[in-house]
N, C-alpha and C positions, 0 to 999 in steps of 0.2 A: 504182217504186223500182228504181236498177238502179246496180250498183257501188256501193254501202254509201253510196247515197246516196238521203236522202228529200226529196223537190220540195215545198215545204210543211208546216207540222204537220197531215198526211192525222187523221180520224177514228181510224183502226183504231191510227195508232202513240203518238198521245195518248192516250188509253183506255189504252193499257199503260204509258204512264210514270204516269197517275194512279195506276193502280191499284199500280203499284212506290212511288210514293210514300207512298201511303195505308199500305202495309205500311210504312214507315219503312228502307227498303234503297235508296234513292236518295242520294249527297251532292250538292248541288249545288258548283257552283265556278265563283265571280264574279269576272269580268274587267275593267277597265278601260273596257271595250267596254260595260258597265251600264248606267255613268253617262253616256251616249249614246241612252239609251234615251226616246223623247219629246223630240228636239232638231227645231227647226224646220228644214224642206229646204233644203239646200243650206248649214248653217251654219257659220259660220268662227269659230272659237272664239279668243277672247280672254282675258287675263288677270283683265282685271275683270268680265268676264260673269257670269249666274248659272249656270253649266254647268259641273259639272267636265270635265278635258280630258280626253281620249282618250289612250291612251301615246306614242303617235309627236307628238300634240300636245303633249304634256310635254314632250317632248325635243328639238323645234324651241322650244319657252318658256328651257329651260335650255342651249340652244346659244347664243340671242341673248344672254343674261345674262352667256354667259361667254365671251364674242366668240371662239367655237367656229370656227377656220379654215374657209375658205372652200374648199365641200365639195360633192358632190352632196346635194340633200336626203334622199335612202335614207342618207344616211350619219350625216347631220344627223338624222335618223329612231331614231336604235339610242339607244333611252335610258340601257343600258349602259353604254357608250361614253362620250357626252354629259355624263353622272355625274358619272363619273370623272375625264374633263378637267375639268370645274369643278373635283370634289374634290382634283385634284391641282394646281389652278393655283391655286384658293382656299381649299382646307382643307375639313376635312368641315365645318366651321361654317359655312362660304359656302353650301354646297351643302345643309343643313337649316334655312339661313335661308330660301333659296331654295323649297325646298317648304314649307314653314312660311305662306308667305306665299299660296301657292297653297290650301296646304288648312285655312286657318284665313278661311274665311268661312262665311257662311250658305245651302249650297245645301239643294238640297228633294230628299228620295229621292225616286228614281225608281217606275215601276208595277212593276219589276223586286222592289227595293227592298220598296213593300208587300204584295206578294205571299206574299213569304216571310217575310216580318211577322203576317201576318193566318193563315197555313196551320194553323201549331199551335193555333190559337182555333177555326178552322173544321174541323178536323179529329177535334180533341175533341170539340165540339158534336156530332158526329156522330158517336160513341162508335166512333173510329178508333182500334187499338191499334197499337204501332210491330210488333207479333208479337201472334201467339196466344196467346201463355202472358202476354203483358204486358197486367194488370190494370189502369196508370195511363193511357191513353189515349197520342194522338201527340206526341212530340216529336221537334226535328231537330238536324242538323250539316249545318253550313256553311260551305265553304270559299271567302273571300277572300284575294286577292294585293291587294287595293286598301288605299292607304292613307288614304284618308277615313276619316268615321264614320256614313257615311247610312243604312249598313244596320243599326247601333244603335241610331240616330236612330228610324228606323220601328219595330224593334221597340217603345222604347218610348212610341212616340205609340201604340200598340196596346197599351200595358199587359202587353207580354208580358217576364217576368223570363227573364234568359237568364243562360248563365258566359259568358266572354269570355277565350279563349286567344291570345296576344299572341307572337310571336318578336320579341326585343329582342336587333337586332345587337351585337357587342359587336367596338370595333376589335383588326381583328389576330387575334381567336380564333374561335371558335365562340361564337356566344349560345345564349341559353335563351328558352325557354317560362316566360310567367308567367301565370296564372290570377288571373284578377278578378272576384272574385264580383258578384249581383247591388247588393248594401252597397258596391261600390267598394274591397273588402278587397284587397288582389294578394301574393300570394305564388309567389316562383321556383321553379320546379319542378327542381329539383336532377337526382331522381330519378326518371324519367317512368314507370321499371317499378313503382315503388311506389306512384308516386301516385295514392291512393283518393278526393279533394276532389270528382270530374267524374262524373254520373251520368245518360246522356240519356232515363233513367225518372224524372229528377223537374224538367229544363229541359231545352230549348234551348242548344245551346253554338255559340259562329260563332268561328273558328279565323282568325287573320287572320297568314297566314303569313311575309308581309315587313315586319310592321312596322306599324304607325302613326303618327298625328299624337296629339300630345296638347294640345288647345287648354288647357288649364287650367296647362300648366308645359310650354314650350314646350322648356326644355334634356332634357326626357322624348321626346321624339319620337325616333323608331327607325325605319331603310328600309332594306333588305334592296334596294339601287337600281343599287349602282358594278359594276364586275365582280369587284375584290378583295372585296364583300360577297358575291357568289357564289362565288367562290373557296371564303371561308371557310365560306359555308354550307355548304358540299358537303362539308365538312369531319367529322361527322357523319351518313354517310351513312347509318348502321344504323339504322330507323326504333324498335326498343327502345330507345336512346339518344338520340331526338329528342323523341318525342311522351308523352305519359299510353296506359298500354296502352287502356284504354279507346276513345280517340280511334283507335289504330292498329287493333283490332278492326274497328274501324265501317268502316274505309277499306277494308277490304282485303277486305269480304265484302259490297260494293254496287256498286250499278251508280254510273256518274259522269254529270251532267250541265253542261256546261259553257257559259257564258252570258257573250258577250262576249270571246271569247278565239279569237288563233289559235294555231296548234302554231308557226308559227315564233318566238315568244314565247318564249327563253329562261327567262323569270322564272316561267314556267308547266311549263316541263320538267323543270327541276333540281327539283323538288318531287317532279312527278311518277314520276322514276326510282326513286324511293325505294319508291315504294307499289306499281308497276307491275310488277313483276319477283316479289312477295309476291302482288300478286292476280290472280297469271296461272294460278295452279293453280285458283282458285276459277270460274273462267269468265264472270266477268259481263261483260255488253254494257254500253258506255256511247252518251252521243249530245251531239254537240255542235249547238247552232245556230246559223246564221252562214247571210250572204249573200255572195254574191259570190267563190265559194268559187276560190282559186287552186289549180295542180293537188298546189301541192308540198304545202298540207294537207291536200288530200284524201288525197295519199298516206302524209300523216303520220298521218292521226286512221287511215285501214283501217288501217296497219303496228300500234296501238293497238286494233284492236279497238271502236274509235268510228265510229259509225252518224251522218253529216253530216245534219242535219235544215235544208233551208235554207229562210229563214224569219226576218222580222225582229224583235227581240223585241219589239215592240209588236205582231205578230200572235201570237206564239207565245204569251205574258201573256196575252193577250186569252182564247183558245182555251184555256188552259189553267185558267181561273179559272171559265170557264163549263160545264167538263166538275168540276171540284172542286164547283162549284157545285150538279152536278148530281146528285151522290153520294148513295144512298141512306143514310138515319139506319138505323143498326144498334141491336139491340137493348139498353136502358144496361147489362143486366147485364155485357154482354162488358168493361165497364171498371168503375173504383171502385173497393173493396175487396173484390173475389172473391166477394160472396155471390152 
């Protein structure tokens, strides 16, 4: 390892993100990059494929649609950008028809995906507490920018009940947080310092912070995607005013692991400044995985405090499920109800 970067998921640095996870002090944070995970070599991704796209393949999809001038393709590339010229040549209803139609099919999560579907089952199994003092066994938090639903999807093909924290852009202002319980209930979180609904000693919560699709009522879909949507996100920068304190606890006293993403990712940053500036008295190490590492993220993820694990996620998954795998069962008392 040299220069805050790891050749591989080595033995010795696996082993410590297990065992960071097993204590329940890791978030992970899912990228676009995911859903890429398990795509055949050398594939070139289409509209009607079974594979969601990549983000710069998004935004050469939404540049053809909106006969985006004739550009370099790095330009063609900035999904921001791209957006926003559709939203502003066609309305924001062209430009969520437009994803609509992208993420309103039947793809399949990825091993990504059931990974962190199946952890909270396998974890409990193996009388895993998120803490010492915590008698209910592991549960997690899960941060997506993707506006799919696959990481849903796997949860519940594994029967796991989770909450589900949603940012619904709201044009021209600041949006909010809405909470959808496992019942499908959704209520606005108004008040994020108050709100007592979210508890990850009794579920799972996956935090999906630009938005989603909503296949069942399509005028509900919400994308945090133009640059005037980042604008206004940034809009609320103070994270007591953004998130459930709960949620902001958890963030800002864990290590991060990021999956799928690069830092030159605007749609990854402006999140991230929010949390990054609070968990920097706290000291935790993060680790991102990525191949084909260019210099300016390397220099982005050190300037962050993130340790580059390079490594593709279908080796990283693999290795990673097989040291989970490997976990000793601890004794049941350490979880249940305290006797």
């Amino acid at each position: 390892m040299a220069d805050g970067v790891a050749s591989g998921p080595n033995d010795a640095l696996i082993r410590f993100m297990v065992d960071r996870l097993s204590r329940g002090v890791v978030v992970p944070f899912l990228g676009a990059g995911v859903n890429c995970c398990g795509r055949p070599p050398q594939f070139n991704w289409r509209a009607d494929c079974d594979y969601l796209p990549a983000g710069a393949e998004l935004s050469l999809h939404l540049a053809a649609a909106a006969q985006y001038p004739k550009t370099s393709d790095d330009e063609r590339k900035n999904l921001l950008r791209v957006a926003q010229y559709l939203s502003t040549k066609g309305g924001g209803g062209a430009l969520r028809d437009e994803l609509h139609t992208i993420f309103d099919r039947e793809y399949h999560p990825t091993a990504v995906h059931r990974f962190f579907a199946r952890l909270t089952g396998t974890l409990k199994t193996k009388n895993y507490p998120r803490e010492e003092r915590d008698l209910k066994g592991f549960q997690q938090l899960i941060v997506t920018t993707n506006y799919d639903d696959l990481l849903e999807r796997a949860f519940r093909d594994e029967g796991v009940e989770f909450d589900l924290l949603i940012y619904k852009a709201m044009q021209g202002a600041r949006g909010w947080f809405w909470h959808i319980n496992p019942k499908g209930e959704a209520v606005q979180i108004q008040e994020p310092n108050k709100y007592d609904a979210l508890s990850l000693d009794v579920r799972p919560v996956i935090v999906k912070i630009h938005g989603t699709i909503n296949k069942g009522n399509p005028a509900d879909d919400g994308y945090v995607i133009t640059e005037d949507d980042y604008i206004d996100y940034l809009a609320g920068a103070d994270l007591s005013n953004f998130l459930p304190m709960v949620i902001k606890s958890e963030l800002v006293k864990s290590h991060f692991l990021f999956l799928g993403y690069s830092l030159q990712d605007w749609n990854l940053r402006v999140f991230l400044k929010r949390i990054w500036d609070e968990q920097a008295k706290f000291g935790y190490k993060s680790w991102a995985i990525q191949l084909h590492v260019e210099e300016i993220d390397r220099e982005l993820w050190r300037s962050r405090q993130v340790e580059i694990v390079e490594a593709s996620l279908e080796d990283y998954v693999q290795e990673m499920t097989e040291q989970i795998g490997a976990l000793p069962v601890l004794p049941a008392r350490q979880v249940g109800n305290g006797s």
